[in-house]
VEXDREN-2710 file (C-alpha; in Angstrom, 1 decimal):
% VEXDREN-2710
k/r/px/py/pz
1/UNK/61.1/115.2/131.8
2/UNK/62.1/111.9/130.8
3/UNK/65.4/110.3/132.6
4/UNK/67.2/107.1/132.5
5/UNK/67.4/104.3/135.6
6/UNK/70.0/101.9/135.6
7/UNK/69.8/99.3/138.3
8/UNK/72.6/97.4/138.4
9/UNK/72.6/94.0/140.7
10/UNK/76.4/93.0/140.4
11/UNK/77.0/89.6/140.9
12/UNK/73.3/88.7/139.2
13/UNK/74.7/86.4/136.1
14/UNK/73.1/83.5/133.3
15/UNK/73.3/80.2/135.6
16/UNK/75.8/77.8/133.3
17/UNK/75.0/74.3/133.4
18/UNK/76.0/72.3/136.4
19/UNK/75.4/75.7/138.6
20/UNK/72.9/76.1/141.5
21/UNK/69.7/77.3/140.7
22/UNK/68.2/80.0/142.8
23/UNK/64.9/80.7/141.7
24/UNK/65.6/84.3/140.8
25/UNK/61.1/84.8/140.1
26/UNK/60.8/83.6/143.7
27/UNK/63.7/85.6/145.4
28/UNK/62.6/88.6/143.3
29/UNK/58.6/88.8/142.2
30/UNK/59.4/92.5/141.1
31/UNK/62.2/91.6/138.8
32/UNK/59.9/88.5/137.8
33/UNK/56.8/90.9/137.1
34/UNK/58.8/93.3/135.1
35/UNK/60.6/90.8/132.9
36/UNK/56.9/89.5/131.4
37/UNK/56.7/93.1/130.0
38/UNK/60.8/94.7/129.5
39/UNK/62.9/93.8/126.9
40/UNK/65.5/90.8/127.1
41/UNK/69.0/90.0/125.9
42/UNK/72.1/88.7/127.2
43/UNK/75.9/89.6/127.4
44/UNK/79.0/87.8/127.4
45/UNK/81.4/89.1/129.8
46/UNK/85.2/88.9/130.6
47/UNK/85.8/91.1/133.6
48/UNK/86.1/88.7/135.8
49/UNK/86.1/91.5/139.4
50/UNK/84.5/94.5/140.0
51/UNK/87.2/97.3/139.2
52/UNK/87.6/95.6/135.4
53/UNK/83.8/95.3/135.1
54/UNK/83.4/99.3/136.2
55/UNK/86.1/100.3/133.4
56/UNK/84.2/98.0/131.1
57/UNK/81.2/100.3/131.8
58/UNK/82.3/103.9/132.3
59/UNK/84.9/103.7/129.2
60/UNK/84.3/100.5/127.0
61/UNK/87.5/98.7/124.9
62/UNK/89.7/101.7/125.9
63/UNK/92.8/100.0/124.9
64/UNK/92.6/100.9/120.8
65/UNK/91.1/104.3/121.1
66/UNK/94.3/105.1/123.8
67/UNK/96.8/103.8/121.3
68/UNK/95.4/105.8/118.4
69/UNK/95.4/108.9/121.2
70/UNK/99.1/107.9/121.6
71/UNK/99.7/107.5/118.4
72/UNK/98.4/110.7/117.0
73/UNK/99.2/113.3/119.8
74/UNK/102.3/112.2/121.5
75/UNK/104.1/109.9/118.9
76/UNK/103.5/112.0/115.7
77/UNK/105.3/114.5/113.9
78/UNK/104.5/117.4/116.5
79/UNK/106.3/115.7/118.9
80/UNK/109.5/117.6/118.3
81/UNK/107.7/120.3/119.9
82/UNK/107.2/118.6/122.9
83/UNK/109.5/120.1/125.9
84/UNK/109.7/116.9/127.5
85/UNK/110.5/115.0/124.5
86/UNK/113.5/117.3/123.9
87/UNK/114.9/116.3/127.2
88/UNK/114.2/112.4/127.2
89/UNK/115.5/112.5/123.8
90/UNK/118.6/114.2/125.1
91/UNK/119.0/112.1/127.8
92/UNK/119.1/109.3/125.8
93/UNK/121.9/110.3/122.8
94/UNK/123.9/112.2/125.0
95/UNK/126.2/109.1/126.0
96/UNK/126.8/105.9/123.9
97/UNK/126.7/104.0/126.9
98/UNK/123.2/104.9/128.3
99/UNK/120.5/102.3/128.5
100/UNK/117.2/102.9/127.3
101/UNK/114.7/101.0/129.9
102/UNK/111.2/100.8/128.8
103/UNK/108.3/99.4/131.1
104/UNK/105.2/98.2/129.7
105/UNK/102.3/96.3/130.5
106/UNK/101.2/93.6/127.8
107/UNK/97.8/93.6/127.5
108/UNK/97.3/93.7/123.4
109/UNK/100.1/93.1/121.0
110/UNK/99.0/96.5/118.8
111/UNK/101.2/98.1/121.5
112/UNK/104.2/97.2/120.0
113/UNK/103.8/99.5/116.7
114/UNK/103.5/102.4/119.4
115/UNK/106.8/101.7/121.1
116/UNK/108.7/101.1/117.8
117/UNK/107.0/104.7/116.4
118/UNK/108.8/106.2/119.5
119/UNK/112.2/104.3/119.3
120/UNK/112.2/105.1/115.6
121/UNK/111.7/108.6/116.4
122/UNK/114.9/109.7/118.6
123/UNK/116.9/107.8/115.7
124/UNK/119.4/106.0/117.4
125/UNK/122.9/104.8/116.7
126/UNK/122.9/100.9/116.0
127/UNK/124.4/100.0/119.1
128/UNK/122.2/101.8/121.1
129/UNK/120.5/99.7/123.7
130/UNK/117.1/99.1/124.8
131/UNK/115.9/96.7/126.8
132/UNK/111.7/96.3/127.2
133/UNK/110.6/95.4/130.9
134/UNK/107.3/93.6/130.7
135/UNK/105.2/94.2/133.9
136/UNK/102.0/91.7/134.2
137/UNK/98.6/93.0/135.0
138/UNK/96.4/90.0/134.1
139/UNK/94.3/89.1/136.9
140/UNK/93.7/85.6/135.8
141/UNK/95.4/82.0/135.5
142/UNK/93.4/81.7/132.2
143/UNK/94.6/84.4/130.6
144/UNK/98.2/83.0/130.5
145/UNK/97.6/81.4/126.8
146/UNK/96.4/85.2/125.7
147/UNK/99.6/86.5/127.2
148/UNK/101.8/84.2/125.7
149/UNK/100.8/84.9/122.2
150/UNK/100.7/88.7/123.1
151/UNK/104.5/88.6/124.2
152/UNK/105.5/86.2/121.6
153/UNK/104.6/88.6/119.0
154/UNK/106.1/91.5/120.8
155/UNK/109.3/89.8/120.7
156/UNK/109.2/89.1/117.2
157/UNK/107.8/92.3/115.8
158/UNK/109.9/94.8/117.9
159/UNK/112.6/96.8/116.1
160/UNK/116.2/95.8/115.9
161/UNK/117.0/98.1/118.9
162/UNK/114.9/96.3/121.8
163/UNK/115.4/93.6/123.6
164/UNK/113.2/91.7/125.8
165/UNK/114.6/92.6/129.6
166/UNK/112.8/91.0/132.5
167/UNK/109.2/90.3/132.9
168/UNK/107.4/90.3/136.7
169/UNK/103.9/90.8/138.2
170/UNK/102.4/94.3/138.4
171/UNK/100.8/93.3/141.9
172/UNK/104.1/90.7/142.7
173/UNK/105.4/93.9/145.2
174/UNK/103.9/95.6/148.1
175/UNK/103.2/99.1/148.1
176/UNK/105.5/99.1/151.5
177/UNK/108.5/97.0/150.0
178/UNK/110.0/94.3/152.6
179/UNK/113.7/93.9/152.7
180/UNK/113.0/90.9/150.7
181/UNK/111.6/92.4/148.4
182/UNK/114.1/95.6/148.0
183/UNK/116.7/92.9/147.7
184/UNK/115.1/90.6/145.4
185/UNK/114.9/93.5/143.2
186/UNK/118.3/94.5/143.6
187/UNK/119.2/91.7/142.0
188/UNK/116.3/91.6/139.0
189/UNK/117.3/95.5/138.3
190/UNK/120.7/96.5/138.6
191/UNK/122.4/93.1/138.3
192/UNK/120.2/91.0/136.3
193/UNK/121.3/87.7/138.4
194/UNK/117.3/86.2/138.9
195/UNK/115.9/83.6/137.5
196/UNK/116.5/83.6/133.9
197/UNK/114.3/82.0/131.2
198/UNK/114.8/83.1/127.0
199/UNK/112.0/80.9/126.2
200/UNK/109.5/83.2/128.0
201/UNK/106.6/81.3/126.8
202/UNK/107.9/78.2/129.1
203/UNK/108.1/80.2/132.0
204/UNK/104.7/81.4/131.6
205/UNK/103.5/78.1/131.3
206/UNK/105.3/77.1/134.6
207/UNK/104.0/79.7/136.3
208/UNK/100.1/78.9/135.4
209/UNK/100.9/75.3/135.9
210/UNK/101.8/76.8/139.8
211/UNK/98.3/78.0/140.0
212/UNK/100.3/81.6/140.2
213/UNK/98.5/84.6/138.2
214/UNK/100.2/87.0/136.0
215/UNK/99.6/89.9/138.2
216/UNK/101.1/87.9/140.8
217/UNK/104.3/86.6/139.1
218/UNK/107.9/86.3/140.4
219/UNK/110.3/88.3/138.4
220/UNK/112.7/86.4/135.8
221/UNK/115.1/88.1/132.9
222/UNK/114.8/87.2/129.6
223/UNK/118.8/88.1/129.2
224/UNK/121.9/89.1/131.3
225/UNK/122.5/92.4/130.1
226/UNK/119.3/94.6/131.3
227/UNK/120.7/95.9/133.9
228/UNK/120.1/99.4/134.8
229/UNK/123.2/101.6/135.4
230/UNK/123.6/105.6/136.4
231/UNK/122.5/108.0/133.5
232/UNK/120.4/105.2/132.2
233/UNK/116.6/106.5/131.1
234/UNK/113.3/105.0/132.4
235/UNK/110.1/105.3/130.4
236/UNK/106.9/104.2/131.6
237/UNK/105.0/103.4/128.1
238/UNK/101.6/103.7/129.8
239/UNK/98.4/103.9/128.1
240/UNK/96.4/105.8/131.5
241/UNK/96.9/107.0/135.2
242/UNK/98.5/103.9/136.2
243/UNK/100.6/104.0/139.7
244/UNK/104.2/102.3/139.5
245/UNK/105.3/103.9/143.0
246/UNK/106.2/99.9/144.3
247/UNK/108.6/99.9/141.2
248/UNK/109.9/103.2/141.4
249/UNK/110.5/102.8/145.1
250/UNK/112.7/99.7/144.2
251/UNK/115.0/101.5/141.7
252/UNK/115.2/104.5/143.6
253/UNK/115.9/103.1/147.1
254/UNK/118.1/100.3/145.8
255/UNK/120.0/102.8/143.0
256/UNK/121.4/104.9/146.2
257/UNK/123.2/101.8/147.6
258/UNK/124.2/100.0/144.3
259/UNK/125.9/103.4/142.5
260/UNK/126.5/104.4/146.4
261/UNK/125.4/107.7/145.2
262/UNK/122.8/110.2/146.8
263/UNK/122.9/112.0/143.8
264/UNK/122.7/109.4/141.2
265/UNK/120.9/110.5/137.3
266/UNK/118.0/108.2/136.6
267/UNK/115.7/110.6/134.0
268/UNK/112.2/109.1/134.5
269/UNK/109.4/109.4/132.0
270/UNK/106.1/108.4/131.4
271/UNK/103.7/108.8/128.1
272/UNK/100.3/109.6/130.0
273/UNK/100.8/111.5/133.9
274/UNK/101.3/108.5/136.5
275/UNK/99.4/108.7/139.9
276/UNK/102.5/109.2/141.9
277/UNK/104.3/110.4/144.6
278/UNK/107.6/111.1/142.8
279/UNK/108.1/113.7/139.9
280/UNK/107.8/112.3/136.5
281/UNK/108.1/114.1/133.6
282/UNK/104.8/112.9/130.9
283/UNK/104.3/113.6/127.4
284/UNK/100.5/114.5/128.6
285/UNK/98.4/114.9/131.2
286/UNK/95.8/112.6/130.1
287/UNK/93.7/110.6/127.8
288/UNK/90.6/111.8/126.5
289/UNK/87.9/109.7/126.5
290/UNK/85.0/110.0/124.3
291/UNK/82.6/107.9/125.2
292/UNK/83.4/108.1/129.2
293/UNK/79.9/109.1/130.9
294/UNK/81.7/112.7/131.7
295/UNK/82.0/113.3/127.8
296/UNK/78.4/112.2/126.8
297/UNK/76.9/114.3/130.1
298/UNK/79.0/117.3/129.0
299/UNK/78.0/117.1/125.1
300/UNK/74.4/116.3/125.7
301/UNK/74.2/119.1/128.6
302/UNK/73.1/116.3/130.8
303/UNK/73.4/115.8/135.0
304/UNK/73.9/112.1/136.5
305/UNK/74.1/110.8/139.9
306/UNK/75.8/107.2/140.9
307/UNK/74.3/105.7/144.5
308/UNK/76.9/103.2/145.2
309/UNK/78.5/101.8/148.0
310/UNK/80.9/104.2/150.0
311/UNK/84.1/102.1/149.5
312/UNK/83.4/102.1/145.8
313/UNK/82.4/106.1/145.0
314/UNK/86.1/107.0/144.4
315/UNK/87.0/104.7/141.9
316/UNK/83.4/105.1/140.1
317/UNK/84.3/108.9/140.0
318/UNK/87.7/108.6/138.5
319/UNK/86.5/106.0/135.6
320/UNK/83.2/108.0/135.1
321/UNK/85.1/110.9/134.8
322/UNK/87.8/109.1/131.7
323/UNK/90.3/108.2/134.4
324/UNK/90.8/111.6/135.7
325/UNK/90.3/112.4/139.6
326/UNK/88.3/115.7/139.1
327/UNK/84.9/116.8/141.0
328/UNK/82.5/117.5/138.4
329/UNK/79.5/119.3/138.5
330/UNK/77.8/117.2/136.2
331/UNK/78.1/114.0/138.1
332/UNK/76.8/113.6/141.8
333/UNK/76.9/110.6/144.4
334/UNK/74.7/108.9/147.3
335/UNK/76.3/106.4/149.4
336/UNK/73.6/103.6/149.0
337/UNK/72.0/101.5/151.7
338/UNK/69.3/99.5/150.5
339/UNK/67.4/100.3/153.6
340/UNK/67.0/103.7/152.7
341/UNK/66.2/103.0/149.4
342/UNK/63.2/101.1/149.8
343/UNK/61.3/104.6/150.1
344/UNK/58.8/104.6/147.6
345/UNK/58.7/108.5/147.8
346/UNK/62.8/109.0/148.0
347/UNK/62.4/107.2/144.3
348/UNK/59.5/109.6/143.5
349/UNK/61.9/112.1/144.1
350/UNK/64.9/111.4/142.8
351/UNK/63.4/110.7/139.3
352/UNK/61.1/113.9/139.2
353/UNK/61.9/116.6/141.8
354/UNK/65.4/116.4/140.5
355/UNK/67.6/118.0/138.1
356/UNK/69.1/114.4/137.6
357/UNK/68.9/113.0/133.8
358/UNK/70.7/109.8/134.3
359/UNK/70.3/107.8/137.8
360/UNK/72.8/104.9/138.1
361/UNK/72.1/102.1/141.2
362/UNK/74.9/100.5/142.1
363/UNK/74.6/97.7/144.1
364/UNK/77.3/94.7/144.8
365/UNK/76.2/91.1/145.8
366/UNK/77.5/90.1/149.0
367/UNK/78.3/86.3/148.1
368/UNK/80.5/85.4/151.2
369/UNK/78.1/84.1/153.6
370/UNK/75.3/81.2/152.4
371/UNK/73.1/80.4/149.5
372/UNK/69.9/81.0/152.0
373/UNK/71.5/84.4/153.0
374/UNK/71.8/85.3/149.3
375/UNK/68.0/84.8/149.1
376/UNK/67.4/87.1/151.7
377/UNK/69.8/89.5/150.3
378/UNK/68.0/89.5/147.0
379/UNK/64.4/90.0/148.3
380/UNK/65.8/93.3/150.2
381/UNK/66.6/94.1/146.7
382/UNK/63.9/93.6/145.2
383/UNK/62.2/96.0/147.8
384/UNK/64.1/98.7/146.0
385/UNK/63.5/97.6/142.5
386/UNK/59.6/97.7/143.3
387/UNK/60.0/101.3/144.1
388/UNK/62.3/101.9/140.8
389/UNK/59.6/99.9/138.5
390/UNK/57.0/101.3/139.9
391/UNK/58.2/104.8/139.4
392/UNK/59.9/104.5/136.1
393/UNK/56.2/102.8/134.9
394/UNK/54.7/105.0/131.7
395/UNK/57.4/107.8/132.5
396/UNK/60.9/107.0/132.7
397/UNK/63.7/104.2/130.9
398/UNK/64.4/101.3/132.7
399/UNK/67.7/99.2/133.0
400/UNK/68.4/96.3/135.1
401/UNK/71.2/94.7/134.5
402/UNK/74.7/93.5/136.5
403/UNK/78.0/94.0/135.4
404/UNK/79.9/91.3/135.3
405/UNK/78.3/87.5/137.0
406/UNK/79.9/85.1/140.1
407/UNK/81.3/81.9/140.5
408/UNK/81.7/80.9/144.5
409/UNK/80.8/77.9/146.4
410/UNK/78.9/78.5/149.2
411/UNK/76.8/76.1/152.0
412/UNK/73.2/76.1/151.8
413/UNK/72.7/77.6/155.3
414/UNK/74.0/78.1/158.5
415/UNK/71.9/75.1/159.8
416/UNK/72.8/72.9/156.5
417/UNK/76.1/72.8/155.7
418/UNK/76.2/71.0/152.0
419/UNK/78.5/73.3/149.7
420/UNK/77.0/73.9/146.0
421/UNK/78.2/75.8/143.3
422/UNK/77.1/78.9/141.8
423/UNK/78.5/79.8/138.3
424/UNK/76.9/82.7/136.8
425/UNK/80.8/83.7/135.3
426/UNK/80.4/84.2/131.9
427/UNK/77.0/85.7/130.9
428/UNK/75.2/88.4/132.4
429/UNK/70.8/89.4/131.9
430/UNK/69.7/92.9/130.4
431/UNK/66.5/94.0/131.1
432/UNK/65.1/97.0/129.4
433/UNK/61.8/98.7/129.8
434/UNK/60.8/102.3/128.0
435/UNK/56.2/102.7/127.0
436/UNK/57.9/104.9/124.3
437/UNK/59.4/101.7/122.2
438/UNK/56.6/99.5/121.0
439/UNK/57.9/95.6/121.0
440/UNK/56.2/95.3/117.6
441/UNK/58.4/97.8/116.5
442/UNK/62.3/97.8/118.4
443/UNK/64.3/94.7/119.8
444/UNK/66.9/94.9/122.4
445/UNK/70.0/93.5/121.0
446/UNK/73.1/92.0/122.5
447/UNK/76.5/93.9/123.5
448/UNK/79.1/94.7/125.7
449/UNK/78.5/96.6/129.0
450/UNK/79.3/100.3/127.8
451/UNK/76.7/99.8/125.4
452/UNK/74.0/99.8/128.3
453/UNK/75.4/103.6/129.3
454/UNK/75.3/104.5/125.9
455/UNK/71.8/103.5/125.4
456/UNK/70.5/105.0/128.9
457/UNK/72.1/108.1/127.4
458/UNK/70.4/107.7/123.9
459/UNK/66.8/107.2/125.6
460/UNK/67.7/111.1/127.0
461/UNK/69.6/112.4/123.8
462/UNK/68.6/112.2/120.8
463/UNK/71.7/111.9/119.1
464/UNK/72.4/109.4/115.7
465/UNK/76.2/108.7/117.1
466/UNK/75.3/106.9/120.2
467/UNK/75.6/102.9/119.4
468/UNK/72.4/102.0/121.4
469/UNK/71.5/98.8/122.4
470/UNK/67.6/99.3/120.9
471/UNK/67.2/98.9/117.6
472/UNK/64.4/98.5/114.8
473/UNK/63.0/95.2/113.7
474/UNK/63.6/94.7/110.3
475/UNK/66.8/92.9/108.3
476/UNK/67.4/96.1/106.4
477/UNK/67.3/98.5/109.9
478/UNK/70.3/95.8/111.3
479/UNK/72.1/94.5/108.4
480/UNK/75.0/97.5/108.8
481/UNK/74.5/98.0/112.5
482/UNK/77.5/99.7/114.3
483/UNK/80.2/97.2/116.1
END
């Protein structure tokens, strides 16, 4: 039976100009060997760490297919329906002074047509207020230019109801709040007397001029009048599983001292089930996603098993699985050690004494040490890939490839101590080897990482849907092809 290989070196990138050059054909014969006969294209990449890189993979752009999700099954007509709609919705007209609070993270400015669809719906008085907390997840100090357009046009497009409260870092609190911190937000929450910037833009630029990334961003308010008072409602607009227990920690622990209440009323809601420790009422349990590895195993009847590093198997199961934490049958794990792996006959076995369709190897760069160690770490494996190639050969698919590339400066060696840089950021190599596509006949063409599960899953299921990466030569075969 024919299965699917994907061999994933993470870290392995396109050197840039000005980078290091390690002489990957030297470091590698196997991968050099293989490349004279496989396939080649290239991808540009933007995750820019491991964790964006993996939801990249498992789940593709999952931002517009979970606001049309949103859209059509929690912010549509049936909504009225909804038990927990009723009650956040009641919360919210029962008293002319209650606050709507809404958190959100701004990573696309389509989200804004979503939370005005929901405001619109509970048809509120005109004075009604609601303010529009903006928590940061970017990871990067060059995303800030992307942000500030994003929040620019939030601002301008919301509805007449919602103001612009305070903005902050997603990662800017521990999970285990300090004092500090419980007091700082003491005073961002409940008495709006931080920093305070109208011209967010200006801030933002500030804060990248500081070398400080979004993610890690010191609260400020955008106006005086967000703060958050008993019988006031909270709703997480959240497009997955996200965990806010560092925020919720912060209003809940400071609301007892500020009201001076045990009992105070804070009704907290989220669209999509958090991963929490406190009890939030959702709209839904989860997202479905389609093109998540779970979906396409379950709709082709297919089995898979991931070898990846111990540390890493939890958070490959939950995106693997559409960002649910489930154990499914169709999915198994190894905890990888490339010294095990180089067993020719462990290979053998996993691709044909198995009931495994889909094999992923997933296998992280360790790029802390020297460039001469990072040598030896890629000739150990290469080890591995020798028994993978030679396996795969005239029977199985083949995919090497990396998911997202590395940019580190690093000494030479131990014994040489003249720092270079590598910067293999941007771009990242896809190999791809199959004896049933003739090169006279198919080309490999570029595309975003999901598209190399999707066409490991195509080479085992013959279905027309699937977007693979393999295509027919001809101008008339890839004139139309799917985007």
């Amino acid at each position: 039976m024919k299965k699917s290989f994907i061999f994933l070196i993470n870290g392995l990138g396109i050197e840039k100009p000005g980078s290091y050059s390690i002489s990957i054909d030297q470091c590698m014969p196997n991968l050099a060997r293989t490349k004279e006969t496989s396939f080649f294209t290239r991808a540009i990449i933007s995750a820019l760490e491991y964790r964006s890189a993996y939801k990249q993979f498992f789940l593709g752009d999952t931002y517009k297919l979970e606001l049309n999700y949103i859209k059509n099954n929690i912010i549509n007509d049936n909504i009225i329906n909804n038990a927990i709609y009723q009650d956040f919705s009641k919360n919210i007209i029962s008293d002319k002074k209650t606050k709507l609070h809404i958190f959100v993270e701004p990573t696309n400015d389509k989200i804004v047509e979503e939370i005005n669809d929901l405001v619109n719906k509970i048809n509120l008085e005109k004075e009604k207020e609601v303010y529009l907390h903006l928590i940061l997840p970017q990871q990067s100090i060059n995303e800030y230019n992307a942000l500030i357009n994003i929040i620019n046009f939030i601002k301008y497009r919301i509805d007449e109801h919602i103001t612009v409260g305070f903005v902050i870092g997603k990662e800017y609190l521990n999970v285990d709040l300090s004092k500090d911190e419980l007091s700082f937000m003491k005073k961002l929450l409940f008495f709006c007397s931080a920093e305070r910037w109208t011209e967010t833009d200006k801030k933002l630029k500030s804060l990248q001029e500081d070398n400080i990334r979004p993610c890690k961003a010191p609260g400020f308010c955008a106006t005086t009048k967000c703060t958050l008072e008993n019988n006031d409602v909270i709703m997480f607009f959240n497009t997955n599983r996200n965990n806010y227990d560092n925020f919720l920690h912060a209003i809940y622990d400071n609301a007892k001292e500020v009201y001076n209440l045990d009992d105070f009323n804070l009704p907290t809601y989220s669209l999509v089930k958090l991963d929490t420790k406190y009890e939030i009422n959702s709209f839904a349990e989860s997202i479905v996603y389609e093109n998540s590895l779970a979906k396409m195993l379950l709709k082709a009847n297919k089995k898979a098993l991931i070898i990846s590093d111990e540390k890493n198997i939890s958070l490959v199961n939950f995106l693997a699985n559409g960002q649910n934490y489930i154990n499914n049958p169709s999915i198994s794990f190894m905890k990888l050690s490339l010294a095990t792996f180089q067993n020719a006959t462990l290979i053998n076995n996993l691709l044909n004494n198995s009931n495994y369709d889909l094999i992923i190897f997933d296998y992280h760069m360790k790029v802390d040490e020297t460039i001469n160690e990072l040598k030896n770490e890629l000739e150990e494996v290469d080890k591995v890939l020798k028994c993978v190639v030679d396996a795969c050969a005239n029977n199985h698919s083949l995919f090497i490839s990396s998911l997202y590339g590395i940019k580190k400066t690093l000494p030479l060696a131990n014994y040489n101590t003249e720092v270079v840089n590598l910067d293999y950021e941007m771009e990242i190599p896809i190999f791809f080897f199959d004896y049933s596509y003739l090169r006279s006949k198919y080309s490999l063409f570029p595309g975003e990482t999901n598209k190399i599960l999707m066409s490991a899953m195509k080479c085992i299921w013959d279905n027309e849907d699937i977007d693979s990466l393999i295509r027919q030569k001809g101008l008339i075969n890839n004139l139309f092809f799917k985007k």
